[in-house]
Residue frames as qw, qx, qy, qz and C-alpha x, y, z in Angstrom:
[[0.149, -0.919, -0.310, 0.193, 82.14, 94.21, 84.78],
 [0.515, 0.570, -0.037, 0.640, 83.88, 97.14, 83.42],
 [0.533, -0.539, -0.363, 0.541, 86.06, 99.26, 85.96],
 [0.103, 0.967, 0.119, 0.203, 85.19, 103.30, 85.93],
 [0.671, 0.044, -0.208, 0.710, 88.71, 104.47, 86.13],
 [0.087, -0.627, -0.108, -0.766, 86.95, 108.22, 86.20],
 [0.661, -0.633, -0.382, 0.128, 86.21, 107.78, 89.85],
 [0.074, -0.833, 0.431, -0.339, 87.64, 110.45, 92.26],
 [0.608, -0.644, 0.459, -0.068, 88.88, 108.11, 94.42],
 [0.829, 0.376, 0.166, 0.378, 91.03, 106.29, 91.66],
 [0.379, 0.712, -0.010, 0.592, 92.22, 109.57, 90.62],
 [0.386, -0.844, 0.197, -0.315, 92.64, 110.26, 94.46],
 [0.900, -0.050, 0.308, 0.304, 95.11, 106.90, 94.47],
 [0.614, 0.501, 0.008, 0.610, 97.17, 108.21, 92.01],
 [0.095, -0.865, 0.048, -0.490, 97.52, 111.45, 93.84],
 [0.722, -0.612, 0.275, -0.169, 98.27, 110.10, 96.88],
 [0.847, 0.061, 0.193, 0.491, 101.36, 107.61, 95.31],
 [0.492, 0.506, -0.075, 0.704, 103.09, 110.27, 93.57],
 [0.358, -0.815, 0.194, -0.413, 103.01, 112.66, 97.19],
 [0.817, -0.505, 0.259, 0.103, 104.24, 109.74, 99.51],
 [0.907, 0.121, 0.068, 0.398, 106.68, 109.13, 96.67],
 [0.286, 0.724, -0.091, 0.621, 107.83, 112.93, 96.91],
 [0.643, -0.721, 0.184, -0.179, 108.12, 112.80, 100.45],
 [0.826, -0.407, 0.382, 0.073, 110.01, 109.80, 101.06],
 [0.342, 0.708, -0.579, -0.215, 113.25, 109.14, 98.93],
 [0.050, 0.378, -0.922, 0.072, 114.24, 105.72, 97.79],
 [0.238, -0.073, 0.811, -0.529, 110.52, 104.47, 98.69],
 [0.550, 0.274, -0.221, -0.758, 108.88, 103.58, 95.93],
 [0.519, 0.006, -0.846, -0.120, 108.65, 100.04, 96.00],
 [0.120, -0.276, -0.774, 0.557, 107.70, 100.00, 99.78],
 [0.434, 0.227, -0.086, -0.867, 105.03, 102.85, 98.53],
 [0.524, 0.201, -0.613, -0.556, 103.89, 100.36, 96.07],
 [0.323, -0.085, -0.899, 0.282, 103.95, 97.24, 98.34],
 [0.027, 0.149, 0.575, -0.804, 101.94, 99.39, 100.90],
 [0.331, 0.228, 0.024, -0.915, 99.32, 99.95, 98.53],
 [0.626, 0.176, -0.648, -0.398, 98.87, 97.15, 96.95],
 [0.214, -0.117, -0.859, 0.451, 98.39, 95.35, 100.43],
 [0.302, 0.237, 0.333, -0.861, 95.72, 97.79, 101.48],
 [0.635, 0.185, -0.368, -0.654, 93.88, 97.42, 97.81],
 [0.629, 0.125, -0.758, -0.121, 94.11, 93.17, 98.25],
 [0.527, -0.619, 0.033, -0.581, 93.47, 93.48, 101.56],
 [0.877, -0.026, -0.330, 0.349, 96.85, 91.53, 103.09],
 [0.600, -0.755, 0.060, 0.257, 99.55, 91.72, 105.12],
 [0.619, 0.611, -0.234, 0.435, 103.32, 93.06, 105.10],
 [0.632, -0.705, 0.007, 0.322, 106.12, 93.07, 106.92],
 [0.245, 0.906, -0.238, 0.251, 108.72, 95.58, 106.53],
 [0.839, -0.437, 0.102, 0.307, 112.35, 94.67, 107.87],
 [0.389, 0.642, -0.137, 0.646, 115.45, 97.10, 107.71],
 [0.559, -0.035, -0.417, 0.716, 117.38, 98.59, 110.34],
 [0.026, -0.822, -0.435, 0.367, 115.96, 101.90, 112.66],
 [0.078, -0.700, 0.093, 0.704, 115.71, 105.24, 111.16],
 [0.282, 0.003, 0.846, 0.453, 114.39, 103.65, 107.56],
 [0.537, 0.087, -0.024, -0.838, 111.21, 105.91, 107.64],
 [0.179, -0.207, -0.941, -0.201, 109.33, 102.40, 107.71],
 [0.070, -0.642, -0.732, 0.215, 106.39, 103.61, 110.42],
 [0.136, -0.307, 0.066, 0.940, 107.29, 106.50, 109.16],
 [0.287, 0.107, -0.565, -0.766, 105.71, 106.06, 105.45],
 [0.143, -0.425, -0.887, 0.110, 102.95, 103.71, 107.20],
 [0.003, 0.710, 0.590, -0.384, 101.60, 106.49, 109.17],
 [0.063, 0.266, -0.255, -0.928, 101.45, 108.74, 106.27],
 [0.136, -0.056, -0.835, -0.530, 100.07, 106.37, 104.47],
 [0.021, -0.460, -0.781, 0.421, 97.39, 106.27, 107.21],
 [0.058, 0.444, 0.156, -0.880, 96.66, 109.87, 106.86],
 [0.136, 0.207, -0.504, -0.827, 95.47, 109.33, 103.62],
 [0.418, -0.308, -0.795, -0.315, 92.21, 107.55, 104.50],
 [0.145, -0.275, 0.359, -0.880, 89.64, 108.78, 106.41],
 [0.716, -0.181, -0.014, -0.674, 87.43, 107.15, 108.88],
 [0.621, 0.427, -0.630, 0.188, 89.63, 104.49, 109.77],
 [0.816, -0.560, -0.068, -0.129, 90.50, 103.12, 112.74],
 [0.541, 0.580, -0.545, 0.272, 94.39, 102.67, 113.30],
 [0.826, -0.504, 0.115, 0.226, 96.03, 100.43, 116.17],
 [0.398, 0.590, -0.563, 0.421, 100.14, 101.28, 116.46],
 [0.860, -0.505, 0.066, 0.032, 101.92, 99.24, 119.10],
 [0.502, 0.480, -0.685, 0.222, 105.59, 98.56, 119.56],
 [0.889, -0.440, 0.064, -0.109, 106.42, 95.27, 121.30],
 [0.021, 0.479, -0.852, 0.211, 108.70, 93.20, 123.18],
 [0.311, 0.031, -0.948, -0.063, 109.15, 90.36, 124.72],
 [0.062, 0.340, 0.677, -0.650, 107.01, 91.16, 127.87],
 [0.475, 0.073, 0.056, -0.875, 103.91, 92.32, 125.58],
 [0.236, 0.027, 0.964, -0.122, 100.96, 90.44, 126.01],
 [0.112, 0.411, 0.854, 0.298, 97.62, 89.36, 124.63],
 [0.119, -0.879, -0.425, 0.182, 95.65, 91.81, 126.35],
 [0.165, -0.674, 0.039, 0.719, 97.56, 94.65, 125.21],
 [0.073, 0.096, -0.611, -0.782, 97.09, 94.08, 121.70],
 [0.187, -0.348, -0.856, -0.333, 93.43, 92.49, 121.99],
 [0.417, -0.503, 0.251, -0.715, 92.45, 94.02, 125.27],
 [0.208, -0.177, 0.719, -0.639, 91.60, 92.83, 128.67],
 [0.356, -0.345, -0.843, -0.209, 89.20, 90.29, 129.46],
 [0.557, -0.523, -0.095, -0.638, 85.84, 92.22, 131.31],
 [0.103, -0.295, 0.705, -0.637, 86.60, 91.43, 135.29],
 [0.488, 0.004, 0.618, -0.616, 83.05, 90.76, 135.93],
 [0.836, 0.169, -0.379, -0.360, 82.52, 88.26, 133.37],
 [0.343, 0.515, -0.763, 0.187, 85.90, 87.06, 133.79],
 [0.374, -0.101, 0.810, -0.440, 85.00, 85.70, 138.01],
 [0.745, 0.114, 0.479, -0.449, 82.32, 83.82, 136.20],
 [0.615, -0.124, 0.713, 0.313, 84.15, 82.02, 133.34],
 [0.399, 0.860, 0.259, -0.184, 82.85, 84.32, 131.15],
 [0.549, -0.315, 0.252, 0.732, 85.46, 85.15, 128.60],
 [0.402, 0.786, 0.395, 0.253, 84.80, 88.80, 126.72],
 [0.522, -0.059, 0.079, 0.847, 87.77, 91.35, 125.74],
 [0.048, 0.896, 0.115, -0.426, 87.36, 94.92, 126.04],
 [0.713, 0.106, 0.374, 0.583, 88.44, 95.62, 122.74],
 [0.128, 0.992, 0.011, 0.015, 87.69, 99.67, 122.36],
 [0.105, 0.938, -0.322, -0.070, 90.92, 100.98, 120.75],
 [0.479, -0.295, 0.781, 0.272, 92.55, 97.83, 120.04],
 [0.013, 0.327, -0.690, -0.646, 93.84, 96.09, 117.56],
 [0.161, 0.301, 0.929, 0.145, 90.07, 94.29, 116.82],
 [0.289, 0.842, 0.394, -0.229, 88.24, 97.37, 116.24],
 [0.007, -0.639, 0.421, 0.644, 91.29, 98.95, 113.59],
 [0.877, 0.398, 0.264, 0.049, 90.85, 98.27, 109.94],
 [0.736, 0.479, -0.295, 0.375, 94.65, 98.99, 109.49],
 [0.711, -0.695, 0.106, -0.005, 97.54, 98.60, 112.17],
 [0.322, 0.751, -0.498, 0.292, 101.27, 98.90, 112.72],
 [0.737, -0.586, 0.317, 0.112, 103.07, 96.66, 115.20],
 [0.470, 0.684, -0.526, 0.187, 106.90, 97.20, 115.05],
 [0.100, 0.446, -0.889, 0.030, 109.24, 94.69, 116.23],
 [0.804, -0.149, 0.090, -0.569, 106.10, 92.64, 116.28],
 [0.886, 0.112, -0.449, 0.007, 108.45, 89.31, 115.94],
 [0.069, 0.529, -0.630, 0.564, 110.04, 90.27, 119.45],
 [0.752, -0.245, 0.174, -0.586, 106.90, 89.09, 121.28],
 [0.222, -0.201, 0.938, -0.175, 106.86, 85.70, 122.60],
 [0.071, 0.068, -0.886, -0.454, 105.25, 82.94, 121.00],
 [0.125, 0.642, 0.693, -0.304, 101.23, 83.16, 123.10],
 [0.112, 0.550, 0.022, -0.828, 101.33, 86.43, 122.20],
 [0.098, 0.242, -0.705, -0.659, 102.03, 85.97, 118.46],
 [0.187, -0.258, -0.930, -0.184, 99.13, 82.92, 118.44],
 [0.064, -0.506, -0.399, 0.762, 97.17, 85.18, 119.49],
 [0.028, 0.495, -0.276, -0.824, 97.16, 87.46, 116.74],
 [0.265, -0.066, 0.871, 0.407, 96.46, 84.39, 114.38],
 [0.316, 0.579, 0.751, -0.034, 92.63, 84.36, 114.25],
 [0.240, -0.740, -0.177, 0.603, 92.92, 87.99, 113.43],
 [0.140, -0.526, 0.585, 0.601, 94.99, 87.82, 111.24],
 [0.082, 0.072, 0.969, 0.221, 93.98, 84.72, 109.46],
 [0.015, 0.566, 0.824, -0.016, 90.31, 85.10, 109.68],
 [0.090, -0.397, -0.110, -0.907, 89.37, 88.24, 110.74],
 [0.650, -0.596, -0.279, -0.380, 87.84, 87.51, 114.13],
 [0.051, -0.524, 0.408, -0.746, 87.83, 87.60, 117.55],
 [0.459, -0.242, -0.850, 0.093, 86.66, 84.73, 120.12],
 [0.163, -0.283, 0.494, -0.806, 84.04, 86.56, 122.59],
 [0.469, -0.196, 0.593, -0.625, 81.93, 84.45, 124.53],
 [0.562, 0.082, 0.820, 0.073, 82.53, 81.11, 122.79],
 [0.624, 0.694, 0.357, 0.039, 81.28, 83.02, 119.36],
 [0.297, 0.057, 0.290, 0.908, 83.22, 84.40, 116.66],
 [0.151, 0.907, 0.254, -0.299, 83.28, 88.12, 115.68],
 [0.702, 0.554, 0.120, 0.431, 84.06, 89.59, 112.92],
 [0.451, -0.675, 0.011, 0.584, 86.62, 92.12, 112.71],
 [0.566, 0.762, 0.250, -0.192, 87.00, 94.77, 110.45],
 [0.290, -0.692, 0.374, 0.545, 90.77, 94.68, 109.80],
 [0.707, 0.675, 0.019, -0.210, 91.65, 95.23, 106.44],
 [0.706, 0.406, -0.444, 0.374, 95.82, 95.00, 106.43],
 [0.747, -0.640, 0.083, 0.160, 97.94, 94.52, 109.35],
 [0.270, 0.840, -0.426, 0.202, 101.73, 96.31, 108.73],
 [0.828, -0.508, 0.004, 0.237, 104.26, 94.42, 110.85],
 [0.235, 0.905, -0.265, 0.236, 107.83, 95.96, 111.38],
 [0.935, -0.344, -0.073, -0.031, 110.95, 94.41, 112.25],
 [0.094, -0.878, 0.370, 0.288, 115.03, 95.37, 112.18],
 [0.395, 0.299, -0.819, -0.290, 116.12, 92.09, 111.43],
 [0.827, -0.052, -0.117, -0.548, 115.28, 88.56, 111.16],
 [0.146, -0.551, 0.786, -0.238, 116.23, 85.68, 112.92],
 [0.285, 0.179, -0.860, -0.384, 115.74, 82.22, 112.20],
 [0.114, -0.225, -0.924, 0.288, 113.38, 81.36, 114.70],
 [0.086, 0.419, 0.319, -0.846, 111.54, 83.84, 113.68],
 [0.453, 0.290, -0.558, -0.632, 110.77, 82.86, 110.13],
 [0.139, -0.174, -0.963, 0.150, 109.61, 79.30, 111.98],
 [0.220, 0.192, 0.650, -0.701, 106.44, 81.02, 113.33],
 [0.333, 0.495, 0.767, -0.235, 103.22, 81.02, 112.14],
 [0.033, -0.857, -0.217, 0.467, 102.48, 84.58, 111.99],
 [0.304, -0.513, 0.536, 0.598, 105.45, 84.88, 109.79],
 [0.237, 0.366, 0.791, 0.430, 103.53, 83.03, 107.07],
 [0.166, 0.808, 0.554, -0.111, 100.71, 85.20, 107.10],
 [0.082, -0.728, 0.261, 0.629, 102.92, 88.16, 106.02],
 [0.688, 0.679, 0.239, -0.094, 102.18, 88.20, 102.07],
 [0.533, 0.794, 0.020, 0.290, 104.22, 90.66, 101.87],
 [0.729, -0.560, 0.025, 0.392, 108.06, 90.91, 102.81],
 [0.407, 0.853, 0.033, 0.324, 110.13, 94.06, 101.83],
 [0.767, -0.056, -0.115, 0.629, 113.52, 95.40, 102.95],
 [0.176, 0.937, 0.190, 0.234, 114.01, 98.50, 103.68],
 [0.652, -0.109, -0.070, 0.747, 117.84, 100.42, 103.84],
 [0.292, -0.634, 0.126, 0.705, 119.20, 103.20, 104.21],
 [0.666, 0.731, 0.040, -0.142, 119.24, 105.42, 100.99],
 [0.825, -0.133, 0.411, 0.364, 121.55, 104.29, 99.03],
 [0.602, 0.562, 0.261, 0.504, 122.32, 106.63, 95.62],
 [0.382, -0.222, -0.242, 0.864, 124.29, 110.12, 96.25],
 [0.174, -0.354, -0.277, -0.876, 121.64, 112.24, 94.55],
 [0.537, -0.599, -0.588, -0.085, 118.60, 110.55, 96.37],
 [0.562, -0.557, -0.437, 0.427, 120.81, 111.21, 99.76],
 [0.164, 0.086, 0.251, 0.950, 121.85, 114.79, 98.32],
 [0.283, -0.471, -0.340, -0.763, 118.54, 115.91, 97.77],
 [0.673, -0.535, -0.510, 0.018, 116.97, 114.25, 101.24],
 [0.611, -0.413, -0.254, 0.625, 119.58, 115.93, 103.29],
 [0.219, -0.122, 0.008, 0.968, 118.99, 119.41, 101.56],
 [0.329, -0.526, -0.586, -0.521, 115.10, 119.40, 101.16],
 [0.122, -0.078, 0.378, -0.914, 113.78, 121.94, 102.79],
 [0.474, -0.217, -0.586, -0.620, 110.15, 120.02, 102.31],
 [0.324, -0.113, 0.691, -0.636, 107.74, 119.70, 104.83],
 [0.037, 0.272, 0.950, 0.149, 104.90, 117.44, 104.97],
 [0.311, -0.317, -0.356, -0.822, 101.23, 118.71, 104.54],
 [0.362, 0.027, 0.791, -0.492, 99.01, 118.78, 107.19],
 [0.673, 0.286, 0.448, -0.514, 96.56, 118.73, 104.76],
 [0.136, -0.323, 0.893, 0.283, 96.59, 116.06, 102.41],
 [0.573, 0.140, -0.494, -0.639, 94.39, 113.86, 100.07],
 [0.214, -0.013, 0.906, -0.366, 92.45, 111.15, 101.62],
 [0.513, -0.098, -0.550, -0.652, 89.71, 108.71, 100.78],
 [0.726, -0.277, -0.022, -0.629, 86.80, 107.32, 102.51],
 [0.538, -0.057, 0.817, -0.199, 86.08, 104.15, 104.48],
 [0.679, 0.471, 0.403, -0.392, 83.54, 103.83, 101.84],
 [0.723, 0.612, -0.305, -0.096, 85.04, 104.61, 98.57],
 [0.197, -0.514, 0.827, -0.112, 87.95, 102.29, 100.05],
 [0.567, 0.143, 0.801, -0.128, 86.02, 99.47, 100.58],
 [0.737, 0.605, 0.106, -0.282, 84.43, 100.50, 96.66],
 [0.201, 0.849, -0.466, -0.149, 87.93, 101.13, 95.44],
 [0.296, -0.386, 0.871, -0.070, 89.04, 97.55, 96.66],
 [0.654, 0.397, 0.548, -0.339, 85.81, 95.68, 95.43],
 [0.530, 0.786, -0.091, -0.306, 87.12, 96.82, 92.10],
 [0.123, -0.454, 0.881, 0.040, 90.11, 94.55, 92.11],
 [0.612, 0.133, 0.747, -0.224, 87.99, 91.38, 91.58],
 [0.668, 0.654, 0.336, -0.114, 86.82, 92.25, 88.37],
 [0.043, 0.760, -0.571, -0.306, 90.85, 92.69, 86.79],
 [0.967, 0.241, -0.003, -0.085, 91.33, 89.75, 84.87],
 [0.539, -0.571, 0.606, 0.132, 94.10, 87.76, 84.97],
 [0.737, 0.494, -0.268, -0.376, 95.11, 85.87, 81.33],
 [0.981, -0.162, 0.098, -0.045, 96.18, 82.87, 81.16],
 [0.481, 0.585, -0.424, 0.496, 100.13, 83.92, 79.74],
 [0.288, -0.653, 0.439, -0.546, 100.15, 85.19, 83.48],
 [0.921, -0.308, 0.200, -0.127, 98.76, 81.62, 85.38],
 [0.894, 0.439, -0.023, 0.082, 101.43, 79.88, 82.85],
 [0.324, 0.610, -0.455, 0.562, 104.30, 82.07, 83.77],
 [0.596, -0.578, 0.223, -0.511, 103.42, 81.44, 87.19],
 [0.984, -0.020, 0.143, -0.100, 103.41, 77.49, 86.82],
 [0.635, 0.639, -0.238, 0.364, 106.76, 78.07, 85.48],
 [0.239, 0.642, -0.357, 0.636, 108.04, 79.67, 87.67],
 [0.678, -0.571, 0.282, -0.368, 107.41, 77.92, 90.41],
 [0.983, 0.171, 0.011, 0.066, 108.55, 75.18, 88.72],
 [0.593, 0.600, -0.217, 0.491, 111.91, 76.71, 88.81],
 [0.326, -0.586, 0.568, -0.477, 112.10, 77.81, 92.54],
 [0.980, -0.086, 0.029, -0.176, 111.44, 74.18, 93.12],
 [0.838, 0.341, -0.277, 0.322, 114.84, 73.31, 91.41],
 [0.371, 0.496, -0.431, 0.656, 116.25, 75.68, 93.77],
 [0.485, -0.223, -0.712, 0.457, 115.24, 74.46, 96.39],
 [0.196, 0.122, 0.277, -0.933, 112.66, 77.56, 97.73],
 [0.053, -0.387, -0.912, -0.127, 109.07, 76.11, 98.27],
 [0.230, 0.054, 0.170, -0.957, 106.69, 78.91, 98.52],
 [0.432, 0.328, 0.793, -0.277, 103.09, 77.25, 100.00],
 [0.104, 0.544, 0.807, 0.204, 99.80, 76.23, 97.51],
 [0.213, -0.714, -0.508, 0.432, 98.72, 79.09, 99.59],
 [0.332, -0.596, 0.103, 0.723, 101.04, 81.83, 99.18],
 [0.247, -0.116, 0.677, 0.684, 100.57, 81.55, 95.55],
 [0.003, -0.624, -0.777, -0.082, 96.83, 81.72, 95.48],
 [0.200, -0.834, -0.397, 0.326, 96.89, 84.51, 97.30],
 [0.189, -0.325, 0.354, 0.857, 99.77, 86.50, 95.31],
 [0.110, 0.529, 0.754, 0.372, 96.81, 86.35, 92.81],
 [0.164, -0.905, -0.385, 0.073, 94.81, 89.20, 94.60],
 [0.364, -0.506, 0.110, 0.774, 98.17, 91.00, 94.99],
 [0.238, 0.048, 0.624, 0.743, 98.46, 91.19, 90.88],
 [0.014, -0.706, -0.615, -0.351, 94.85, 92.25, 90.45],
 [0.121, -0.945, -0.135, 0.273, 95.74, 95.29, 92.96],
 [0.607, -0.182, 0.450, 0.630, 98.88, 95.64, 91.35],
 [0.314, 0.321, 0.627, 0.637, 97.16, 96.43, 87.94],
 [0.200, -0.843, -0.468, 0.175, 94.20, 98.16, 89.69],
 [0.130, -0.933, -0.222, 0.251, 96.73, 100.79, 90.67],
 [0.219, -0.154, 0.574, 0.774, 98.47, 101.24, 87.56],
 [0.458, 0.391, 0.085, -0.794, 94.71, 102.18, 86.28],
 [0.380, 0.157, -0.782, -0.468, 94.67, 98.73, 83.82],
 [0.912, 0.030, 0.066, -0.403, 91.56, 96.09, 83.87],
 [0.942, 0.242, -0.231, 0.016, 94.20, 93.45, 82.53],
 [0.536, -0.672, 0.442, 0.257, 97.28, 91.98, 84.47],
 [0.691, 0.644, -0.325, -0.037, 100.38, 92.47, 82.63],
 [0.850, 0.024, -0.355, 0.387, 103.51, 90.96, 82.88],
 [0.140, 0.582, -0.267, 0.755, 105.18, 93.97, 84.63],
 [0.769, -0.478, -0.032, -0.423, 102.42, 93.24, 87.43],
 [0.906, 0.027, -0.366, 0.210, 104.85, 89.71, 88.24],
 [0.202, 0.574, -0.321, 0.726, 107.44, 92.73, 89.78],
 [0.565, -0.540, 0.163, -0.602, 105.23, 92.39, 93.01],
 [0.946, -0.283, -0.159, -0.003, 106.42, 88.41, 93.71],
 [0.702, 0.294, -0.477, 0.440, 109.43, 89.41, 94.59],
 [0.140, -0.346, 0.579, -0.724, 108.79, 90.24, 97.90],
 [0.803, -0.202, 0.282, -0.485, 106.14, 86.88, 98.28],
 [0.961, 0.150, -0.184, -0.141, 108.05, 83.95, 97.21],
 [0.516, 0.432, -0.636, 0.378, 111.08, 84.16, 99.40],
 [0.619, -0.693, -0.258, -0.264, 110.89, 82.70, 102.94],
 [0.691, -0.640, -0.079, 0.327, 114.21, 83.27, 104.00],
 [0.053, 0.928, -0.180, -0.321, 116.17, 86.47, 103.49],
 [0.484, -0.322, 0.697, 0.420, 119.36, 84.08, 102.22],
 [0.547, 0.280, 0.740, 0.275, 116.71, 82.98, 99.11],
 [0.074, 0.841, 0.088, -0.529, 116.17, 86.62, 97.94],
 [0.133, 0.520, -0.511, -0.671, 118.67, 87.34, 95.05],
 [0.269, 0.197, 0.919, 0.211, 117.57, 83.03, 93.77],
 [0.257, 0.602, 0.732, -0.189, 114.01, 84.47, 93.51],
 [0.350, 0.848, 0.182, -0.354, 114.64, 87.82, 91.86],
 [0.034, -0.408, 0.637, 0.654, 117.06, 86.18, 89.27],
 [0.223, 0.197, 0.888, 0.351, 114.39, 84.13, 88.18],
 [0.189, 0.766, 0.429, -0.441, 111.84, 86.53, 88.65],
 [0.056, -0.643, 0.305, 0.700, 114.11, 88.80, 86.02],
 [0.055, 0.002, -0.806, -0.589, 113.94, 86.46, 82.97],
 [0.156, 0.577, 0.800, 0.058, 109.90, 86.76, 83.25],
 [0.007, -0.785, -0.242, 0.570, 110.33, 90.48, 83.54],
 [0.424, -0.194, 0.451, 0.761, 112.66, 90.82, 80.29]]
């Protein structure tokens, strides 16, 4: 199937990257990451210290899609199930009846923010899983679907017992985010008189859900699988195992990847996106994006 690139809501993608990227200094890769999660319809977790515009450039990013749903939460330890899923219905409940009020939670949002979401305690988190993992929602002994499309998670830092959890896996996508860091960038940021827009380009539930549907039909060539097989083959030696899984699924990344660079064919440039899915602990970072570099040359 050939992809109409002429679509407004293509051309309303493009529009929307180059604004968030004039907004936010230093935040193009987390821009990029953010979008490409939305288009592939995964997760990401964002980890960097407060005051990193992270839920910042989320809930812009929100703004730009209309008809949405959006859950935001910030937890701790003390947050529980029912505050992210809702409450279980009282008068089911005395009869063993088990069905979550779930208006304005995080099962009726098709995109959601929960920052320090790795503070929570470990029910909580397992919780979250089917959600996450599936897209559903246990109410009276039946799955239900849910309509979430990405889930954002936010975190300052990361701690080892935290990279043990489940939940943690399910995060495709893992990005850093500092403090700017060049003297122009922080030069211009600290004398920009720029305000955001209230009003602001935004696309449909609908042409979303078209706009994503259009990812499937990017083609992947076989140079790409090949470099791939490589290159696992080379975190192996170093000792960084990144699941069967994780690697399947970095597949969909690359096809949004290309998507929103406006190309039908992943290129090799597209690869730029595993470096934030094939490390699972912050230590194996630089291992993964030296080898990542000689595929990028």
């Amino acid at each position: 199937m050939e992809i109409d690139f002429n679509q407004n809501y293509f051309k309303q993608l493009e529009r929307i990257r180059t604004r968030l990227q004039s907004e936010y200094y230093e935040r193009e890769s987390l821009i990029r990451c953010a979008l490409v999660s939305v288009i592939a319809g995964e997760h990401m977790l964002l980890i960097g210290p407060p005051g990193t515009a992270k839920s910042s450039v989320l809930e812009r990013l929100f703004q730009c899609f209309r008809e949405l749903n959006i859950f935001k939460w910030s937890m701790n330890y003390d947050t529980t199930p029912d505050e992210i899923l809702g409450p279980y219905e009282e008068s089911l409940y005395t009869k063993g009846q088990l069905r979550r009020k779930t208006v304005g939670k995080l099962p009726e949002a098709h995109m959601a923010i929960l920052d320090e979401i790795l503070r929570a305690k470990g029910e909580t988190l397992n919780s979250l899983l089917d959600v996450i993992n599936e897209r559903t929602i246990l109410q009276m002994s039946e799955r239900v679907k849910v309509p979430l499309i990405s889930l954002f998670g936010a975190t300052n830092e990361l701690h080892d017992e935290e990279q043990n959890h489940a939940l943690y896996d399910r995060f495709l996508i893992r990005i850093k985010v500092g403090y700017v860091i060049f003297p122009d960038a922080l030069k211009d940021m600290l004398t920009s008189k720029h305000m955001h827009e209230e009003s602001y380009d935004s696309i449909s539930l609908i042409d979303l859900n078209k706009l994503r549907m259009n990812s499937e039909f990017v083609i992947i060539p076989d140079e790409i699988i090949d470099a791939i097989v490589l290159i696992r083959t080379q975190l192996f030696k170093a000792r960084i195992y990144p699941s069967d899984r994780r690697l399947k699924a970095s597949l969909k990344l690359l096809k949004a990847s290309a998507l929103l660079d406006g190309r039908l064919v992943v290129q090799n440039r597209d690869l730029q996106i595993l470096y934030y899915v094939l490390w699972n602990k912050p230590a194996d970072e630089d291992k993964v994006t030296r080898i990542l570099s000689d595929h990028l040359r």
